[in-house]
C-alpha positions as CSV (number, residue, x, y, z in Angstrom):
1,X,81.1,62.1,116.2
2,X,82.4,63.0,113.0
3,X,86.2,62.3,111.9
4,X,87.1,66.2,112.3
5,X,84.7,68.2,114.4
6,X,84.8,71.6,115.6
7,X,83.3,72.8,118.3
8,X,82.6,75.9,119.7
9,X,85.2,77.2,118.2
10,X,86.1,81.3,118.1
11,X,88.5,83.1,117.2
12,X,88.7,86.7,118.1
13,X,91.6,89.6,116.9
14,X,91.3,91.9,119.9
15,X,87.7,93.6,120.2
16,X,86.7,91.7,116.5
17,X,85.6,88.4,116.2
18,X,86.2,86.7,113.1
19,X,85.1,82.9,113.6
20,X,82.4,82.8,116.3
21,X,80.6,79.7,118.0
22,X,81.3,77.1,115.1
23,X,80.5,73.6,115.1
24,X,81.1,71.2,112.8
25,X,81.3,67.5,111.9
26,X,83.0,66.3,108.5
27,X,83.2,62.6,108.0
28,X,86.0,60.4,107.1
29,X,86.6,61.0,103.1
30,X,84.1,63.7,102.7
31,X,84.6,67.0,100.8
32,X,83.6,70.1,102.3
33,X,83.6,73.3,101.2
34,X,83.5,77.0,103.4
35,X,81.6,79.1,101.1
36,X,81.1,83.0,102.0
37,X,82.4,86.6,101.0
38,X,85.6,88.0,102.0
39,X,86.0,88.8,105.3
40,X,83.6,86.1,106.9
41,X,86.1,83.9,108.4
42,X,86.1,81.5,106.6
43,X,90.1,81.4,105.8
44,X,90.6,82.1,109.9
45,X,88.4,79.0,110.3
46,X,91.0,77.0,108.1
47,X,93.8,78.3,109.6
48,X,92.3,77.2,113.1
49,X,92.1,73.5,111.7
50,X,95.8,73.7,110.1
51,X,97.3,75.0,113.4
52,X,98.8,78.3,112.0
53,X,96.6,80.8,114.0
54,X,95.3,79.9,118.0
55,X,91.6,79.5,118.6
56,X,90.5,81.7,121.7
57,X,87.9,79.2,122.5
58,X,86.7,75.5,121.0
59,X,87.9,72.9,120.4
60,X,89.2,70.7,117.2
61,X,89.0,66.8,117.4
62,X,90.6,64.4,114.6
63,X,89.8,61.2,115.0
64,X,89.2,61.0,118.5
65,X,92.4,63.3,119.3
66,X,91.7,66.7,120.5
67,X,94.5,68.6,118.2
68,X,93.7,72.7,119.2
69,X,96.9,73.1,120.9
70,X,99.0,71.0,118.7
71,X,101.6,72.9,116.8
72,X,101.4,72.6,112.6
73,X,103.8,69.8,112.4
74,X,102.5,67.6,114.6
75,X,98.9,67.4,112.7
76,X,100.2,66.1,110.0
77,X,97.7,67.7,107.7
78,X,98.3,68.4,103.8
79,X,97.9,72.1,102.8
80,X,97.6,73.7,99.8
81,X,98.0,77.9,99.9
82,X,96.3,80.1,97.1
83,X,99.9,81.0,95.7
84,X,101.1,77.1,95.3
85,X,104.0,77.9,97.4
86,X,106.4,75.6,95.1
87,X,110.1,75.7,95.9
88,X,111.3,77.6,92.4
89,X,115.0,76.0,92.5
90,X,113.4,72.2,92.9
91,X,112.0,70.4,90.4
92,X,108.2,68.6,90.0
93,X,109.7,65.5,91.8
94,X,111.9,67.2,94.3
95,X,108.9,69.9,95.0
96,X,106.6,66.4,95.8
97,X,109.2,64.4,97.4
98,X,110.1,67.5,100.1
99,X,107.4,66.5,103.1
100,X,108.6,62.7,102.7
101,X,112.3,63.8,102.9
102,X,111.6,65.9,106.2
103,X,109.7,62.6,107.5
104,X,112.6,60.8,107.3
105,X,111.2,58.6,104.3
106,X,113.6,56.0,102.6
107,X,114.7,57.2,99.0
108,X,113.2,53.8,97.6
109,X,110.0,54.4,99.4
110,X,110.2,58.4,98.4
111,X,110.7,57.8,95.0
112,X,107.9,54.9,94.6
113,X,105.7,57.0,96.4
114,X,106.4,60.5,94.2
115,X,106.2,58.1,91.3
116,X,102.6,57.4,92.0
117,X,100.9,60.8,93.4
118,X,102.8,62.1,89.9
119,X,100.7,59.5,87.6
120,X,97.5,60.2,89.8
121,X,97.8,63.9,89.3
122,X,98.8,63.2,85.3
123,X,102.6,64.6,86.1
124,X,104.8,62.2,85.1
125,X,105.7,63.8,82.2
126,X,107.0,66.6,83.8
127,X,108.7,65.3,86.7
128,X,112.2,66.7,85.8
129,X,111.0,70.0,85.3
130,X,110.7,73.6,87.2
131,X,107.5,75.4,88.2
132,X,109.0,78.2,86.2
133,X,108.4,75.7,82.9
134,X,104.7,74.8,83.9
135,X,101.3,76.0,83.6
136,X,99.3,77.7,86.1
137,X,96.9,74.2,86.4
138,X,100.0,72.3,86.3
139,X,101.9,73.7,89.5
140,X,98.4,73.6,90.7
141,X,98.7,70.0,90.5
142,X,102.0,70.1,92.0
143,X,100.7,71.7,95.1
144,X,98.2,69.1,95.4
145,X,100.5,66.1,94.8
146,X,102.9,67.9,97.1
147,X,100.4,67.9,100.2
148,X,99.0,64.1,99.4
149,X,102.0,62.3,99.3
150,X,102.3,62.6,103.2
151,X,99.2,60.2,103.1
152,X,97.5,63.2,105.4
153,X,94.4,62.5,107.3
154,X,93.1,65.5,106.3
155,X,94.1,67.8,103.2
156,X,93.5,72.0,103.4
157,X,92.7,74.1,100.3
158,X,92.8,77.6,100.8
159,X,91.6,79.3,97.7
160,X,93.3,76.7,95.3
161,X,91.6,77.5,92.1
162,X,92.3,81.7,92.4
163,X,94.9,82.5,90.2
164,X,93.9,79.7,87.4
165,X,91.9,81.8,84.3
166,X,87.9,81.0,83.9
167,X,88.5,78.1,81.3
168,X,91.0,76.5,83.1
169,X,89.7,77.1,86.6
170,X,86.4,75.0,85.8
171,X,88.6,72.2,84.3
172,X,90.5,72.0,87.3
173,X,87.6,71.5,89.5
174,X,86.6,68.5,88.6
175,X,90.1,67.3,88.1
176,X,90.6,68.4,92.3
177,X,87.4,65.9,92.7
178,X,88.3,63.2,90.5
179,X,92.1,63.6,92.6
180,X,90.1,63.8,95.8
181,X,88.0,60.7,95.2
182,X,90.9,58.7,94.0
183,X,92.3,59.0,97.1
184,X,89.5,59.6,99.2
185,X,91.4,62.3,102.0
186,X,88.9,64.2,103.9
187,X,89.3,67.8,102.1
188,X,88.1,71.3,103.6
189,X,88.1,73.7,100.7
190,X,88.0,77.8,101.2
191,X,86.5,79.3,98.5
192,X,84.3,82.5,97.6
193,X,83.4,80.9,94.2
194,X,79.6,79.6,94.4
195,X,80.1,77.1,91.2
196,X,83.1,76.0,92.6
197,X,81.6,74.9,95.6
198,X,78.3,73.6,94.8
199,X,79.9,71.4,91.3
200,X,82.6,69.6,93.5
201,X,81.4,69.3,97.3
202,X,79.1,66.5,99.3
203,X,78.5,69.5,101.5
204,X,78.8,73.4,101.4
205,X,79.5,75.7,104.3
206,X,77.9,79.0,104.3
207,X,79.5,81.5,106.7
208,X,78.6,85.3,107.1
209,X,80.2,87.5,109.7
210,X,81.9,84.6,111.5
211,X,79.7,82.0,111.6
212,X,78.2,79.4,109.4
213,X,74.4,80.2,108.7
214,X,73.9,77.1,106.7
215,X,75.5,73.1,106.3
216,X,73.9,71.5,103.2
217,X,74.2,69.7,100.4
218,X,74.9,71.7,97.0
219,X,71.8,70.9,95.9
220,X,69.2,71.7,98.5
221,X,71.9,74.8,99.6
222,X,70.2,76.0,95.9
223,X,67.2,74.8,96.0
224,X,66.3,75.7,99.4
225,X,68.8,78.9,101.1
226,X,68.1,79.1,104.6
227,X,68.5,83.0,104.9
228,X,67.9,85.7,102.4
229,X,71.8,86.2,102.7
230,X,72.3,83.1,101.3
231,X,69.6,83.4,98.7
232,X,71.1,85.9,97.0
233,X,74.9,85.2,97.5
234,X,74.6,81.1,96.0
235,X,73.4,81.8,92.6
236,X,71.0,84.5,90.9
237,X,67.9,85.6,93.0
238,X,65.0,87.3,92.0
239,X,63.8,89.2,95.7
240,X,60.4,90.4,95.0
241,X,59.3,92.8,98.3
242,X,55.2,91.6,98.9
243,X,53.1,92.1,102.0
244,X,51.7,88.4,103.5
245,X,47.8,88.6,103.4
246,X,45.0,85.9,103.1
247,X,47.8,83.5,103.0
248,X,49.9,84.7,100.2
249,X,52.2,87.4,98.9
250,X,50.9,90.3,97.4
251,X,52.9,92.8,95.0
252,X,51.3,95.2,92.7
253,X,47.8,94.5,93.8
254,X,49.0,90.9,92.2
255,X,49.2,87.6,94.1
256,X,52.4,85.7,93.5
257,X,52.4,81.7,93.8
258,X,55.0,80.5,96.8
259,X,55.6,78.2,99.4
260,X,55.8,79.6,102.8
261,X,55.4,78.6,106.5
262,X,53.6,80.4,108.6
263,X,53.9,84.2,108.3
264,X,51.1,86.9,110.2
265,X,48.5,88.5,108.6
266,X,50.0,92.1,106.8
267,X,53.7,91.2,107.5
268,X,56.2,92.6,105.1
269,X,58.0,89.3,102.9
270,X,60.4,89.0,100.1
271,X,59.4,86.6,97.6
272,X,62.8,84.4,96.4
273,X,62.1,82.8,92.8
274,X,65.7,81.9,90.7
275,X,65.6,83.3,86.6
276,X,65.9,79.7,85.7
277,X,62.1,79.0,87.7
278,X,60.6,81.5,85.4
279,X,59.0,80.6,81.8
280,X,58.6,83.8,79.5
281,X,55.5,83.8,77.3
282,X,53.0,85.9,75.3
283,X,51.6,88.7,77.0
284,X,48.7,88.2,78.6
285,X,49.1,84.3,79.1
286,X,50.7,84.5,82.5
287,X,50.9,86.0,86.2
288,X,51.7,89.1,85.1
289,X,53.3,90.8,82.1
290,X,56.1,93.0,81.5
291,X,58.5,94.4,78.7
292,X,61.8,92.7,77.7
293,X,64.4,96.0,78.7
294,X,67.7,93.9,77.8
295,X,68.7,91.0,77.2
296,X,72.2,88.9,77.3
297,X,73.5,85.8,75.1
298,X,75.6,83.5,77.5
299,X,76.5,80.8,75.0
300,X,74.1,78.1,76.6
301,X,71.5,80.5,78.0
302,X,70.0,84.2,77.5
303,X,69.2,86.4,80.7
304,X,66.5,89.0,80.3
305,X,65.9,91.4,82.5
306,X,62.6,91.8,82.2
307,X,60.0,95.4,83.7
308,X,57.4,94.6,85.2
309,X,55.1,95.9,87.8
310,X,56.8,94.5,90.6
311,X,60.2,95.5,89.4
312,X,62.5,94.5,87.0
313,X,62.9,90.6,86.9
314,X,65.8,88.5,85.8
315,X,65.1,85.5,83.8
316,X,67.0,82.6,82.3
317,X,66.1,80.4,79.3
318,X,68.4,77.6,77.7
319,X,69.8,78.4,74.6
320,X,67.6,76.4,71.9
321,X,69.9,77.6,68.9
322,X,66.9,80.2,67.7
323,X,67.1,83.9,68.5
324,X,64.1,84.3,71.5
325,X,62.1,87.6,71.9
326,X,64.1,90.9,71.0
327,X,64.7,94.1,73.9
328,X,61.1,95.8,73.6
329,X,59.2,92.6,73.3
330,X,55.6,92.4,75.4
331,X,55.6,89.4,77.2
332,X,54.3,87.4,80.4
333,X,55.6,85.8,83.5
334,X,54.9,82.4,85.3
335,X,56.7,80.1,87.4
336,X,55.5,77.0,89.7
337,X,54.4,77.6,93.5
338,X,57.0,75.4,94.4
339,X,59.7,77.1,92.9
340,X,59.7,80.2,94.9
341,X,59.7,80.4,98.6
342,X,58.8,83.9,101.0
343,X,61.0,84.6,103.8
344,X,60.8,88.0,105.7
345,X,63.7,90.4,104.9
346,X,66.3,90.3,107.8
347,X,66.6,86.5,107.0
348,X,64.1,84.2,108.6
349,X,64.0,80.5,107.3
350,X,62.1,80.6,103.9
């Protein structure tokens, strides 16, 4: 049994259910992430864990202790909110020293212990000040000093990154991590970003319409989606539609290389092959060959979207620092067998 486990655990609003049937184990120290759209229940499954919203059915265990009908306080769990939730009229020290001050903590204790979650999070400088006089990263870190200075068994991030800008957003992941294993508190994340959950997590989450479709590593989440929902929401997805016959996927009257499992003879497939799988090349010297109808400069990559006879294809190339075909350009397609995988439509395993 993991550290935190969930199990069977629902949570229904009237006639809709929002969380249904979820289990889970996260281990002591791990970072996990609940990756899905809006509206999947992924927050309500946070909220379960944290105590703020009553699970109709399931149960939560920490550590042995079965916590689904303690109340918030009792948990003891850190929690960080999308909108900070920093007292305005405290400073950076008083913000962080507030849980230890309602636990009762000694002043000489309190202040060692702000001291130090304040040099961990790179605050000390700023310790005297208001959140009105900070960044948005900086009352970030706040937040997250805030919740760990409790010690917590477990630390909640709903949506932490949200309101940061792109530039700083993707520095502040890996600062999160870096925090996170510096401490090494179990942390659930919520997030709908995809590259925020697969840079900073051991394990990502997948839920869709209440329940969570896939538990994997980032990598192998990639590499390997376990539905075509998944598929397309981690990262960019090339869904060719083909018809299974003699073993492989047809499209066009052309047979496209894939692994698959075993599929019946004439059944209707998708073919799932990420732009970065695919190598452009001179007409005529690949599968297939198509026209270059656009194409996108990303700073360290181009994207093409590419027409071919089985539809228009995305594909991603490195930027090498030389300007690669133009919009009009003749050229082929290839990828490896092994980088694209066939699953049927509604979703079966690929």
């Amino acid at each position: 049994m993991g550290f935190l486990t969930l199990q069977s655990l629902s949570k229904a609003f009237g006639d809709f259910t929002a969380v249904r049937d979820v289990d889970l184990s996260v281990d002591k120290g791990e970072f996990v992430s609940l990756l899905g759209p809006s509206g999947c229940g992924k927050t309500t499954t946070l909220q379960m864990i944290a105590g703020l919203v009553e699970p109709t059915q399931g149960t939560i265990t920490l550590d042995g202790r079965d916590i689904t009908r303690e109340k918030p306080n009792r948990r003891g769990l850190g929690i960080v909110f999308q909108s900070y939730a920093l007292f305005p009229h405290m400073t950076v020290a008083e913000n962080v020293a507030f849980g230890l001050e309602m636990r009762k903590i000694g002043k000489a204790e309190r202040d060692r212990r702000v001291a130090e979650i304040l040099g961990l999070v790179h605050l000390s400088p700023f310790a005297a000040r208001y959140p009105r006089q900070l960044s948005g990263g900086q009352r970030q870190r706040v937040a997250i000093a805030r919740a760990l200075v409790i010690k917590p068994p477990v630390l909640l991030l709903d949506e932490p990154l949200s309101n940061l800008d792109a530039k700083l957003r993707e520095e502040m992941q890996f600062e999160l991590r870096r925090i996170q294993r510096s401490v090494g508190t179990t942390t659930i994340m919520v997030t709908h970003d995809q590259a925020e959950a697969l840079s900073i997590s051991d394990r990502v989450v997948v839920m869709e319409q209440g329940r969570m479709t896939q538990i994997d590593a980032p990598y192998r989440l990639y590499e390997r989606p376990a539905t075509a929902f998944i598929s397309s929401f981690v990262g960019k997805m090339n869904s060719i539609d083909a018809v299974w016959r003699g073993g492989r996927a047809e499209a066009a009257g052309l047979a496209l290389p894939a692994e698959a499992g075993s599929l019946p003879e004439g059944a209707t497939v998708t073919v799932a092959v990420r732009p970065e799988k695919i190598l452009l090349g001179e007409a005529g010297q690949g599968l297939f060959d198509g026209t270059v109808a656009s194409r996108f400069f990303l700073g360290s990559y181009w994207l093409f979207n590419v027409e071919t006879p089985v539809g228009t294809v995305v594909v991603s190339l490195p930027n090498q620092g030389a300007e690669p075909v133009a919009e009009g350009a003749a050229v082929s397609l290839r990828w490896q067998p092994e980088s694209a995988a066939v699953a049927a439509p509604a979703g079966a395993a690929a």
